[in-house]
N, C-alpha and C positions, 0 to 999 in steps of 0.2 A: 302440757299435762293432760292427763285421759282420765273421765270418770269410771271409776273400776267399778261401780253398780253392776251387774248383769242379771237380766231377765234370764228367767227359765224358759226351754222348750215350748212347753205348753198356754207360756201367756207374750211369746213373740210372733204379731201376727202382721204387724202393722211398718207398712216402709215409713224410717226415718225423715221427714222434714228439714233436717241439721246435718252437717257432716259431723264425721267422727273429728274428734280433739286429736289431732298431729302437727309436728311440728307447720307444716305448711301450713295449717290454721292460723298459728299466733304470726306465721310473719305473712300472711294476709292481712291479718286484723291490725297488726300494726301499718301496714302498709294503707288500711284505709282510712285507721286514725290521723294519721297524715293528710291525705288528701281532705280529709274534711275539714280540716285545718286550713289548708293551703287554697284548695278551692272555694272555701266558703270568705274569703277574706279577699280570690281572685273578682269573684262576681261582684260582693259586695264593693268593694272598693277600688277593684283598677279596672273593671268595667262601670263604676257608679251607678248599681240600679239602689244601692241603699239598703242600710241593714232591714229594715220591713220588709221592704218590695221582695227582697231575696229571701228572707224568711216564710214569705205567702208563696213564691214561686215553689221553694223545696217544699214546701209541704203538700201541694197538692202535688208535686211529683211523686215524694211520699206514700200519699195515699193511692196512688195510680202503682206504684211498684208493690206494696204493702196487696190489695187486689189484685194482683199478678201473684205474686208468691203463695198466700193462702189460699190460691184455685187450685194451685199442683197440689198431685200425692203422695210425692218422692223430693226427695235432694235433687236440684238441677243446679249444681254450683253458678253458672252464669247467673241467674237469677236472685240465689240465694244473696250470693258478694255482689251485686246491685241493689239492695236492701239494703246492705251493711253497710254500702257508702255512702247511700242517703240518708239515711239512721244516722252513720256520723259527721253528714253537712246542718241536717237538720237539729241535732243536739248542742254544735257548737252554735248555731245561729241563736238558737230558744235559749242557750247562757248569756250572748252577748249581748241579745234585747233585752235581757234583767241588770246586766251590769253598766251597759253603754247607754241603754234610751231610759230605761225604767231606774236607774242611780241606785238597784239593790248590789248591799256590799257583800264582795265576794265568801265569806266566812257565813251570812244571812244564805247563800243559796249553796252553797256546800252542803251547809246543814239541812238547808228543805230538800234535797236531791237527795240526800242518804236517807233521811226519813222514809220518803215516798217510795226507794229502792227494799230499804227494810219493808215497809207496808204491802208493796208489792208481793217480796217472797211471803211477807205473812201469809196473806191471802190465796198464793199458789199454792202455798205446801199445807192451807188445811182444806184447799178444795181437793187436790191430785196426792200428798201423800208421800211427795215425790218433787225434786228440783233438778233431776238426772237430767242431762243433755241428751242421755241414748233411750227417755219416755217420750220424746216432743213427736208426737205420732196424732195425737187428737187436736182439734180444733182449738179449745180451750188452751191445753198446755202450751198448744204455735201461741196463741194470741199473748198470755205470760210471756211467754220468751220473749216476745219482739218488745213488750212495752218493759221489760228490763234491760234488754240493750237499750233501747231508746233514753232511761232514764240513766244509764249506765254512762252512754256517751255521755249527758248533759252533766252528769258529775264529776267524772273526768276531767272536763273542761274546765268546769269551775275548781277542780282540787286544783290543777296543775298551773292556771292563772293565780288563785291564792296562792300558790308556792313560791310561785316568783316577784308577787306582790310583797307577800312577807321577808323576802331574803334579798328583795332585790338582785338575783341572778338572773343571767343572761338564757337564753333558750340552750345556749349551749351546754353550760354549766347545768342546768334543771333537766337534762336530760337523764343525769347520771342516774338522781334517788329514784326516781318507778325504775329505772333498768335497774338497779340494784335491788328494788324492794321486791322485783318479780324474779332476779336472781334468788333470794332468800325462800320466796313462797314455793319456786319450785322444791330447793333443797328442801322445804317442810313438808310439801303432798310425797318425794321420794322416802323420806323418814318415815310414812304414815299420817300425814296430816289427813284430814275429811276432804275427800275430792272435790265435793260438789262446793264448798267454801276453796276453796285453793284457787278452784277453776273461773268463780267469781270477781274474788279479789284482784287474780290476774288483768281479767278482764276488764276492771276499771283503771284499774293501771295503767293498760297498755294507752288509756287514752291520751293520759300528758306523755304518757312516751312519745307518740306517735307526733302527737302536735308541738314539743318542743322539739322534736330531730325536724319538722316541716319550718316552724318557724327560722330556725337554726339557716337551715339551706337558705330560705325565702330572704333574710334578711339581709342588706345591705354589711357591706365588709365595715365599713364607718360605726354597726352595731353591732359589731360581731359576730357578722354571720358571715356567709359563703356566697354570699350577694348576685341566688338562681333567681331569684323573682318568685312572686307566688304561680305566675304562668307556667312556668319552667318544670318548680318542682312538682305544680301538679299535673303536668305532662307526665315527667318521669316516673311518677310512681303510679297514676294512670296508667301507662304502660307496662310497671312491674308487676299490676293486678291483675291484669288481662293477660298476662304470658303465663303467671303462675295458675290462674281461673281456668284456661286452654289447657295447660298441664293436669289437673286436677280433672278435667272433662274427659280428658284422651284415659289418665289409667285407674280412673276411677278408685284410685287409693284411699281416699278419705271418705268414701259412702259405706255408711250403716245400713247393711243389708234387710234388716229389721229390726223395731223396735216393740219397746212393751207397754199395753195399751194399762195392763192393771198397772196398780202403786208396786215400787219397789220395797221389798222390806227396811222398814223403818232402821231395824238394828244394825251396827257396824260388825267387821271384823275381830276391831281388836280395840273395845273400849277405853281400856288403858290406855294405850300407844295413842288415840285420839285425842284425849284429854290434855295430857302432856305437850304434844304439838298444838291443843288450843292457846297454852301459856306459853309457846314457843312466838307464836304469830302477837299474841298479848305483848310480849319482850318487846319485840318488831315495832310496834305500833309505840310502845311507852320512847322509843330509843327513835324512831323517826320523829314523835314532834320533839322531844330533846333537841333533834338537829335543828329543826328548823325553829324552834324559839331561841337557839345560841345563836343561828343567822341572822334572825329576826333584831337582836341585840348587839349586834355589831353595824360598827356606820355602814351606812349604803343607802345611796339614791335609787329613789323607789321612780318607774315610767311615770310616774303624774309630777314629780319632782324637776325630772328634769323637761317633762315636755309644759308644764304651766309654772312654777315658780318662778324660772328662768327667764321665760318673756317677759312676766308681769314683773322682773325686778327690773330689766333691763327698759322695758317700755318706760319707769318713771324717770331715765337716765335721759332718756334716744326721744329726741323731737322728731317728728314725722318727718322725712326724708334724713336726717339723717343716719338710718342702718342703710340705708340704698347707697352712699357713698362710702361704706368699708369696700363696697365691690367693684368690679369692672365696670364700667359703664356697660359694652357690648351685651353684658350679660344681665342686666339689669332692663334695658331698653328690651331685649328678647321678652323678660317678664311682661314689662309692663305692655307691651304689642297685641299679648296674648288675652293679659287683664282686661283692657280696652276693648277689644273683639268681644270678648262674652257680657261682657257691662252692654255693649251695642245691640244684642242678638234678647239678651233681657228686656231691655226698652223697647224694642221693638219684636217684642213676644213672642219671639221662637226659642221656647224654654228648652225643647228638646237638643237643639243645636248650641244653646248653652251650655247645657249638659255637657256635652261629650266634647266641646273646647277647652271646659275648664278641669277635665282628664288631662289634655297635650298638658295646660299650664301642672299639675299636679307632674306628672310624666317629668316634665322637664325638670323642675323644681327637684325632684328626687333624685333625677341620674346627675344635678350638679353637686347635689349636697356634701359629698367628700372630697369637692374641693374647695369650694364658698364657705364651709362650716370652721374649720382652722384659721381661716383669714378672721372672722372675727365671731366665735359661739355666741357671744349677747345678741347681738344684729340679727344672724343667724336666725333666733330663736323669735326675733319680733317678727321677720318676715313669714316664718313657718306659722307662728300664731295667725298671723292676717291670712295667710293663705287657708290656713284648715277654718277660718273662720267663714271665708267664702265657699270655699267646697261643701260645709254643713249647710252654708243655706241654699248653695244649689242642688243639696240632693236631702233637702228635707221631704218628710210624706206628705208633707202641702205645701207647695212650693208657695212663697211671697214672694213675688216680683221688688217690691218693695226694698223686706229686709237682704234680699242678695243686690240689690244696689247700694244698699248703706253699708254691707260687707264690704262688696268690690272699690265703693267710692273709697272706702279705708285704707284700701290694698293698695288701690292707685298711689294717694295721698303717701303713703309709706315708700311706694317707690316710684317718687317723684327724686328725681335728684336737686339738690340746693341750688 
């Protein structure tokens, strides 16, 4: 969708910062709603530098890309959709330290992220007058923009994890509602809906779009997904940005040749027709959480259900070594070879080489899981518990030698065969 604002002659004086709103926009944007997804969950956890460390790293990338963007005068798309994908690694990382480390509940940070996005535009539109994508020409209105993407993505994040917290759907399945809701929004900006709200909305949408079609890919066929890995899919759409960013450089189709440094006129077209499409998108909204508090109300195992409930039922059943004996031997002795090595490299405090051994064991543990998991899910679910119990204390932000030995003794212990 295009914001149809337009400056007059005499107050377009100033090259755009932004590209124009076309369709190669939203499937850029979506294509980096993904990768922020995909990549921030690659660093974090199948390279193990750990949700902080990864968090500290984007951000000072962040602010390194962020100084690079607001020194140019103009749109330089390379530049620009390198912002926009740190923006959306940096966003997911800042929701998942509030839900993951800090135990705030996803409904608690939905709300403070729309708040602070509402406060935001307060703030813009009684300094500038103006929320147009084709005013982003001054210092001020760049700086707004970036920290509404920013908090844009981090809402996103948080909507589209509580969506599937509450309905317990799959990445697959939660694809559907933002595709669908930004189906509807468009049909409402085409009827006359207020652009500069259409163009928003969208745009927070696109976020769970983008991150359940990444998870969706990234996820193991055992959780129905399409089991590319997070490496994989964020290769591949790494790759679709850079073809499409290259495209957009070569025919310069999406640069706003100028933009307008005054306020745009406050008043609409066609007041009526706008009002009308406000209760249009109103409908929208009363009839999406409908859906998802009927989903909400129907059974379904929710990810904490099946990945804690499960162990801790099955733990009061399962003596230690006995989940190791639902499986192969061959494949058990693999674990526990690997266990032993990083318990060894612990004690003898070469934490970094810990580290990146008890990735192979993570690694391994994962590419057998859809065939160990069937043979017996309760056992399954006690080994996977000991296992993430070790991986957290190896890749806590202070490491204790200690408690990753009383992890690891545990893990041994569990697959110790009888």
């Amino acid at each position: 969708m295009t914001d149809t604002t337009r400056p007059s002659l005499a107050t377009r004086r100033a090259l755009s910062k932004v590209p124009e709103v076309t369709v190669w926009f939203w499937v850029v944007k979506i294509l980096c709603a993904t990768v922020g997804e995909s990549f921030a969950d690659w660093i974090n956890m199948t390279l193990g530098f750990g949700l902080a460390d990864t968090a500290v790293l984007f951000t000072v990338v962040l602010v390194a890309v962020m100084a690079w963007q607001l020194r140019l005068d103009r749109y330089v798309p390379a530049v620009y959709w390198l912002a926009v994908v740190v923006l959306s690694v940096a966003g997911t990382l800042y929701t998942d330290i509030l839900t993951d480390a800090l135990h705030v509940p996803l409904a608690v940070s939905t709300s403070v992220f729309a708040a602070v996005l509402a406060v935001v535009f307060g703030v813009w539109f009684a300094r500038e007058r103006t929320l147009s994508i084709h005013s982003i020409a001054t210092l001020p209105r760049e700086l707004f923009y970036w920290l509404a993407v920013l908090v844009a993505f981090a809402l996103g994040t948080a909507v589209g994890d509580w969506t599937m917290e509450l309905t317990g759907w799959g990445p697959g399945e939660a694809v559907l509602l933002p595709a669908g809701l930004i189906v509807l929004i468009v049909v409402g900006w085409r009827l006359g809906a207020n652009a500069v709200l259409s163009f928003w909305l969208a745009y927070v949408l696109t976020r769970p779009l983008g991150a359940n079609l990444g998870d969706w890919l990234a996820s193991p066929r055992a959780d129905h997904g399409l089991g590319l890995g997070t490496a994989a899919t964020s290769v591949l759409f790494l790759a679709a940005i850079l073809a499409t960013v290259v495209r957009l450089t070569l025919t310069r189709g999406d640069v706003i040749e100028e933009a307008a440094r005054a306020p745009a006129p406050v008043g609409v077209a066609n007041p009526a027709r706008e009002r009308v499409m406000h209760g249009y998108y109103a409908a929208i909204a009363v009839c999406a959480v409908g859906l998802l508090v009927w989903a909400n109300g129907r059974p379904h195992a929710t990810a904490s259900d099946e990945e804690e409930s499960a162990p801790r039922s099955a733990a009061r059943t399962l003596a230690p070594g006995q989940a190791a004996e639902r499986f192969p031997p061959a494949e058990v002795a693999k674990f526990r070879a690997i266990a032993e090595d990083v318990l060894e490299k612990v004690r003898a405090g070469r934490q970094s080489e810990a580290k990146a051994r008890v990735k192979e064991l993570e690694t391994v543990w994962d590419d057998d899981e859809k065939s160990l998991r069937p043979m017996d899910g309760a056992a399954w679910h006690v080994l996977d518990d000991q296992i993430d119990s070790a991986l957290e204390a190896l890749r806590a932000d202070k490491p204790d030698p200690a408690a990753e030995a009383r992890a690891l003794d545990a893990l041994l212990d569990s697959l110790r065969m009888p």
